[in-house]
N, C-alpha and C positions, 0 to 999 in steps of 0.2 A: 682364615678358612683355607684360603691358597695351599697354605705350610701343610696343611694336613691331607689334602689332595694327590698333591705332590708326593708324601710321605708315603700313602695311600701305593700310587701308581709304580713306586721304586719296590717297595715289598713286593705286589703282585708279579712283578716284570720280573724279582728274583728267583720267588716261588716254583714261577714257572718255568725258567729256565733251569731250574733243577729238575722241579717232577717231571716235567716232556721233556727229557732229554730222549734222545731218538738215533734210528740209525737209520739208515740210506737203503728204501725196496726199488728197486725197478725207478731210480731218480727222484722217487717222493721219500720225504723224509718223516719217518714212520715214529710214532713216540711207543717204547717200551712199555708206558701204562697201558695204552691200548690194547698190545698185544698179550699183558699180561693178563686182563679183563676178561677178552674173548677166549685163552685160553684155558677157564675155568669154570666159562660157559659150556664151552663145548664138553669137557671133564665130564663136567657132574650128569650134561644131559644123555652120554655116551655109558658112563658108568650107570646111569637108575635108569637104562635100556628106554629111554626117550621116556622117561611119564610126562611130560610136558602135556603128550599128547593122550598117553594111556590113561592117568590120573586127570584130565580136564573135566570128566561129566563128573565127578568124586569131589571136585572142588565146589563146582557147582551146587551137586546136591546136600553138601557141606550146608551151604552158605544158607540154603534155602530151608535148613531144619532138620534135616535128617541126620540121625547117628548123634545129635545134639544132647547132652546132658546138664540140665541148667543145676545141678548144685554141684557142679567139676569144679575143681580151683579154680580161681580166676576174678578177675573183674569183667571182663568186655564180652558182651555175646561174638560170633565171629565175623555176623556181620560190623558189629562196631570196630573189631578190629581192624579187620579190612577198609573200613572207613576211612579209619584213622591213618591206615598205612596211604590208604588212597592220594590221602588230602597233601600229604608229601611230598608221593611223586607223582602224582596228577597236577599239575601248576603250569609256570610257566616255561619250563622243558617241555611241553608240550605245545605250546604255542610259539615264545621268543626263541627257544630252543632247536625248534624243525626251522624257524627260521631262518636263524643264523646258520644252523648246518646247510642248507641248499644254498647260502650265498656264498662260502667257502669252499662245499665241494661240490654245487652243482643238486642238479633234481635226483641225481642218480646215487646222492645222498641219504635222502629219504628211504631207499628201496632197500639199503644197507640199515636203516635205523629199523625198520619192520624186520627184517632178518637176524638180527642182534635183538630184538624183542622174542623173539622165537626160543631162544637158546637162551634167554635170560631167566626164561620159566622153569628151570630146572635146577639154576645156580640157587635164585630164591626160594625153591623149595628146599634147598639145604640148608639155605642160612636159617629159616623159620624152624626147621625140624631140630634144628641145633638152639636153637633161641629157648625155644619151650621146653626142649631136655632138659637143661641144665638154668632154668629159670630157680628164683630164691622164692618161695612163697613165705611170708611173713603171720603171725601168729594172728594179726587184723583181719587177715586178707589180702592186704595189697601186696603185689605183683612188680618184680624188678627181672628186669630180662633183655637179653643182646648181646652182640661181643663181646661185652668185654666179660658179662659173664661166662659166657659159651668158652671164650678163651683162657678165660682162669680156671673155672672149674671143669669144664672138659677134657682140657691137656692136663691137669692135676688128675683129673679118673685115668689118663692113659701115661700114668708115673712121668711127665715130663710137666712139674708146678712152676720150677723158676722161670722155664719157657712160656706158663701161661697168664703168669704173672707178667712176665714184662711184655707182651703181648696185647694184653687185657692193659696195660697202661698206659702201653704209646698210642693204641687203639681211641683209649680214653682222653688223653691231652690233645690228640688232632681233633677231636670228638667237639669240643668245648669250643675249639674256634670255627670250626668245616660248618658247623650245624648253624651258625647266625647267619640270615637270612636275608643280605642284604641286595642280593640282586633279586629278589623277588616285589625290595621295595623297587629298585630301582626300573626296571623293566615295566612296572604297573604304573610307576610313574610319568614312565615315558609316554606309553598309552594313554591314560588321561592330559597329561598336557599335547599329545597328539589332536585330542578332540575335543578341548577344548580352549587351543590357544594360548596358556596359561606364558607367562614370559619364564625366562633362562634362567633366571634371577635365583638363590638359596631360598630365598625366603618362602615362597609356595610351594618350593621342597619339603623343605628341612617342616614344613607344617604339615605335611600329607605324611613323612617321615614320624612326625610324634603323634597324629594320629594313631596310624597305624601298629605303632608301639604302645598304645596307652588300651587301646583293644584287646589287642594280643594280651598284656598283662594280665588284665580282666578275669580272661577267660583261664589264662595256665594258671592262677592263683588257686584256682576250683579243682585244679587235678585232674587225673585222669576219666575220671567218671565225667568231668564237666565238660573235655574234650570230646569225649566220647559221643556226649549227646551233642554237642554244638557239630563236629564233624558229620555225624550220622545224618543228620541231615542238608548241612549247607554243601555235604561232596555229592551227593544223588539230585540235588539243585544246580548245582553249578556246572557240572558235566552233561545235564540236560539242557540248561540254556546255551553253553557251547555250541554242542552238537545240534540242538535246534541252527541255532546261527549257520552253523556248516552245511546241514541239508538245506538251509535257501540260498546259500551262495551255490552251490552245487547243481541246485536244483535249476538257477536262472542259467547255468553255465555247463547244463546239462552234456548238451553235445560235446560240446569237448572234455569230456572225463575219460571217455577210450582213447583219446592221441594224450591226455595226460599221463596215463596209465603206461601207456608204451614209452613216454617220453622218460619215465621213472627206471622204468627198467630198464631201457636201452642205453642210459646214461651212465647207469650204475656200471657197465660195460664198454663203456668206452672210453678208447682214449685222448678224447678232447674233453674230459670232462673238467671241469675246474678244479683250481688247484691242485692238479697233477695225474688226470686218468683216472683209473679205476682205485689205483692205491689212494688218490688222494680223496674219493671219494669215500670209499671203507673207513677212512681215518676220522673223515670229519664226522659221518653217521654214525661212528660208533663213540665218538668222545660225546655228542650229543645224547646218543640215545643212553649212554649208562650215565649220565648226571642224571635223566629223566628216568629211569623207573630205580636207578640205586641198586642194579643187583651183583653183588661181589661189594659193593659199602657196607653193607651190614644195618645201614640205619632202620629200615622199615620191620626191620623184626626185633626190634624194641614195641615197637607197639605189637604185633603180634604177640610175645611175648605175654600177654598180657589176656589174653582167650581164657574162657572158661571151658577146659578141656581136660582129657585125661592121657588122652594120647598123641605124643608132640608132632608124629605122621599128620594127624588131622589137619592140623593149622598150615602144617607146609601145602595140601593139595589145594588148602584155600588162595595161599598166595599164590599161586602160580596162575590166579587170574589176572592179581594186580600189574607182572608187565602185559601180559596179554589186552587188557583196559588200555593203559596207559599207554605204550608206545605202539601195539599191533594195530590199532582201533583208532583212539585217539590222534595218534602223531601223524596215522597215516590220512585220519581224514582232514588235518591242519596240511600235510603237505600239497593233497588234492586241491588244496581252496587255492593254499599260493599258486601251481602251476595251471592248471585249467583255468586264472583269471590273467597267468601271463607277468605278474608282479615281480618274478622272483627275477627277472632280467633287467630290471629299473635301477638297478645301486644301491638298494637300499640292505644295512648290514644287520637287522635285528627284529623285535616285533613290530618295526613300522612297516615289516612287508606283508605280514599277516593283516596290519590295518589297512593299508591300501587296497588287498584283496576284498577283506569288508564292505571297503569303499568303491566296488566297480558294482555290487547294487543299489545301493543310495548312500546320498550324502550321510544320512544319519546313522545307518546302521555298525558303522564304527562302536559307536556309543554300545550297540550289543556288547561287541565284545570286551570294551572297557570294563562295562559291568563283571561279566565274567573273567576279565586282568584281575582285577581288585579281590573277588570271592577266592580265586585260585590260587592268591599270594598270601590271601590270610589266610585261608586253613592249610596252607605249607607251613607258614609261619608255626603257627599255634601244635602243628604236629611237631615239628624242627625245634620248639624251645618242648616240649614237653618230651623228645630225646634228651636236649640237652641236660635237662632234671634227671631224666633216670642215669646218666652218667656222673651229674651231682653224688646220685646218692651210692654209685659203685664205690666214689672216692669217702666219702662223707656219710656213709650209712644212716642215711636219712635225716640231718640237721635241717631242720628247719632254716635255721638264721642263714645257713653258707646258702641256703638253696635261692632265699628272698636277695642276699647280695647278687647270686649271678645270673639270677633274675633281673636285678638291675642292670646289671653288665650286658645282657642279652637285650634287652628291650632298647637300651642307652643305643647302640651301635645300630637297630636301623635304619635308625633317619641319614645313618652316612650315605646308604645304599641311592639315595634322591639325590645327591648332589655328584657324584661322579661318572664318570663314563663308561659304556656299557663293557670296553676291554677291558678297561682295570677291573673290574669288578668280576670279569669271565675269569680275568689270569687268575685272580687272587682266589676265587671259592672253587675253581674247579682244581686246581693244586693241591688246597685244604683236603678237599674230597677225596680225590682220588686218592689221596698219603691214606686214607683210613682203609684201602681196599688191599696197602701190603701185610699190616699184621692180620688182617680176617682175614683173606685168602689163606695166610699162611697156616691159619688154625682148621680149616673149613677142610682144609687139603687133609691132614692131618688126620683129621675123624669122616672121612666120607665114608669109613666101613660103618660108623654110627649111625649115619644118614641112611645107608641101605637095610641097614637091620633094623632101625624105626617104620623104614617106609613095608620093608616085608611085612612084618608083627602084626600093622596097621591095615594089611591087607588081608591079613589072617584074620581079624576081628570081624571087618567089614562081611566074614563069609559067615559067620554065627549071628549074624540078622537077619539072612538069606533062610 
C-alpha cells in the first residue's frame, strides 16, 4: 500500500507544479490559474451589464414555478437541476475548503471567497446558457449536455469545428480523471475518525472508502432521473442541518460575530495577513472558492443541461443562485463559525478546524457535523460520477458496457481518497480541475455574443407574460 501512496503523492506534487505555475505580485507568488479564473468572472459579469444582480429575483422566480413548462425538453424540473448542480458544489469546499483557505491565507481569505462568489454568478450564467444551447436531445428523451458539448458543437455553429473538437476532447480526458472524488472521501473521513477515534490504520479506511463507493454505484446505476430524486432531496437536508449547526454555534458565540466580521474584512486588507498580505490572501480564497462552487470548470452545467426548458436564458438565471448558495451564504457562514470561535489560530490545516469550532459548544456536537461531512460528500460524489457518465457518453454515444466499466474505474479509486493525506490529495484534484477551466474558458470566451443574445431573447419573452 506504501508503493501506491507514494506513487500517489509524486503525481500530485507534479501536477501541481505545472498547473500553479505562478508569477511574483507585490512578493506573493500568484499562480496564473487564478488569475485566469477571476478574469472571466469579471468578463462575463462586466459584459451581461452585472445580471448576477439584475437577473437574481428571475432566477428565483425560475425556481419557484413561474415561466415553467413541464412538457419542454428535458428530464429534470429546474429545481432538480439545481439540486443536482447543488450536491456538487455544495460539499466539502464549503466546509474543509473555508477551512483550509483561512489557515493558508488568513480570515481575510474568507472575505475574498464571498467576493469571487459575487462574480461567479455571472460566469455560471454563461456556462449554463451555453450548456442548454447546444445540448443533444435524444429521440427517448434523454438529455446530454456541457462542455464538451457546448465546445464542439458551439465553435462548429461559429465555423471553427477542429477548434471545438479538440476543445471538447481535452475538456473530456481531464474530465474523466478531475471528476473522481477522492478528497470528498477523504476529508469525510477525516471527520468521522475525528469523532470518533477510529485508529490511523488502512483498514477502517479503506472500509468507509468501499462503502461509500458501493452507495454511490447504487444509486448512478439508476441514472439521472434516480439522481435527481435522490439529490432533490438529501441537498435541501443536508444544507439545512449544516446551517442549523451554524446558527447554534453562532448563536452561543453571538457576540462575537461583529469583531468576527471586522476581522474578515480587515484582514482581507492587510498586510500581515498570512501567507503574504492581501495578495496572499486573494490567492488562497479564490483557489478555494472556485474548486467550491466550479464556475469557469464547466462541471455543473452538465446537470443543468438537463432542465426541462425551451429557453437555454432560463436555466442560466437559475444557476446564478447556485454560487450565490454555495460560497456567498454557505462559505461565509462556515468562515463565521471558525473565526468568532477563535479556532482558525490553533494549527490546525483542514476540516479539523471546522470540527474544533463545532466542538467549543459541546463535546458531542462535532457529530453534527460529521453527519452533514458524509451527506455532502455523497451527493458530490453521486453528482461528480453522473458528470463523469455524461462525458462517457460524449466519447462513447451511450454504450452501456464502457459506461458499467468506468463505472468501475470511478467507484474502484474512492476508497484511495481514505488512506492519503489531505495535500496530496488538494495537489492532485485541484490541478485535474483547474486543467478543465483552460479549454472551457477558451470556448465560453468565444461565444459570449451567444450568451448575450440568449440572455436578451430571454428577456424579451419574460415581457409577453407581463
Amino acid at each position: 500500500m506504501d508503493w501506491l501512496i507514494d506513487g500517489i503523492q509524486t503525481l500530485g506534487a507534479a501536477l501541481a507544479g505545472v498547473v500553479f505555475s505562478s508569477t511574483s505580485l507585490f512578493g506573493v507568488e500568484i499562480q496564473f490559474i487564478v488569475l485566469w479564473l477571476f478574469a472571466a468572472m469579471v468578463f462575463f459579469t462586466v459584459r451581461l451589464g452585472f445580471l448576477n444582480i439584475r437577473g437574481f429575483t428571475i432566477g428565483w422566480n425560475i425556481l419557484g414555478g413561474r415561466h415553467s413548462d413541464p412538457d419542454a425538453p428535458g428530464e429534470l424540473s429546474p429545481f432538480q437541476a439545481l439540486s443536482t448542480a447543488l450536491s456538487s458544489t455544495v460539499g466539502l469546499g464549503n466546509i474543509a475548503g473555508v477551512a483550509i483557505a483561512i489557515a493558508v491565507g488568513g480570515p481575510g481569505a474568507a472575505f475574498w471567497m464571498i467576493c469571487i462568489g459575487f462574480f461567479a454568478m455571472s460566469l455560471k450564467f454563461a456556462e449554463v446558457t451555453l450548456a442548454v444551447r447546444y445540448r443533444v436531445i435524444r429521440q427517448d428523451g434523454t438529455v446530454s449536455g456541457g462542455p464538451m458539448w457546448y465546445l464542439s458543437r458551439g465553435l462548429a455553429a461559429h465555423n471553427m469545428p477542429r477548434l471545438g473538437k479538440l476543445l471538447g476532447g481535452l475538456y473530456g480526458i481531464f474530465a474523466l480523471f478531475a471528476f473522481i472524488q477522492v478528497i470528498q472521501v477523504n476529508q469525510s473521513y477525516s471527520q468521522l475518525r475525528e469523532v470518533t477515534g477510529i485508529g490511523q490504520g488502512y483498514g477502517w479506511a479503506l472500509a468507509y472508502g468501499i462503502v461509500i463507493a458501493a452507495l454511490a454505484a447504487i444509486v448512478l446505476l439508476g441514472g439521472v432521473r434516480s439522481i435527481g430524486r435522490v439529490t432533490s432531496r438529501l441537498t435541501p437536508f443536508m444544507c439545512g442541518l449544516y446551517i442549523l449547526g451554524v446558527l447554534i454555534v453562532l448563536t452561543v458565540n453571538f457576540a462575537d460575530v461583529p469583531e468576527a466580521l471586522v476581522t474578515m474584512v480587515s484582514d482581507a486588507f492587510s498586510a500581515d495577513a498570512a501567507a503574504g498580505g492581501i495578495a496572499g490572501a486573494f490567492v488562497a480564497g479564490m483557489r478555494r472558492a472556485a474548486y467550491s462552487n466550479e464556475a469557469g470548470i464547466g462541471s455543473a452545467s452538465i446537470a443543468h443541461a438537463a432542465v426541462k426548458t425551451r429557453h437555454p436564458a432560463s436555466e442560466g438565471y437559475v444557476a446564478l443562485i447556485e454560487p450565490f448558495i454555495d460560497t456567498i451564504v454557505i462559505c461565509a457562514a462556515t468562515a463565521l463559525v471558525i473565526i468568532t470561535t477563535g479556532v482558525w489560530d490553533d494549527g490546525y490545516g483542514d476540516i479539523a478546524m471546522t470540527s474544533a469550532a463545532f466542538g467549543t459548544v459541546s463535546t458531542w456536537f462535532p457529530w453534527v457535523l460529521a453527519g452533514a461531512v458524509c451527506l455532502f460528500a455523497f451527493s458530490t460524489i453521486l453528482a461528480a460520477g453522473y458528470y463523469s457518465l455524461q462525458v462517457i457518453d460524449y466519447f462513447f454515444r451511450h454504450s452501456l458496457l464502457v459506461r458499467r466499466i468506468y463505472l468501475c474505474f470511478f467507484c474502484g479509486l474512492l476508497p484511495i481518497g481514505a488512506i492519503v493525506d489531505v495535500t496530496t490529495v488538494t495537489n492532485l484534484i485541484d490541478s485535474l480541475f483547474f486543467m478543465l477551466s483552460v479549454p472551457n474558458l477558451i470556448g465560453v470566451y468565444l461565444m459570449h455574443n451567444v450568451v448575450s443574445r440568449e440572455a436578451r431573447d430571454f428577456r424579451q419573452t419574460l415581457k409577453s407574460y407581463r
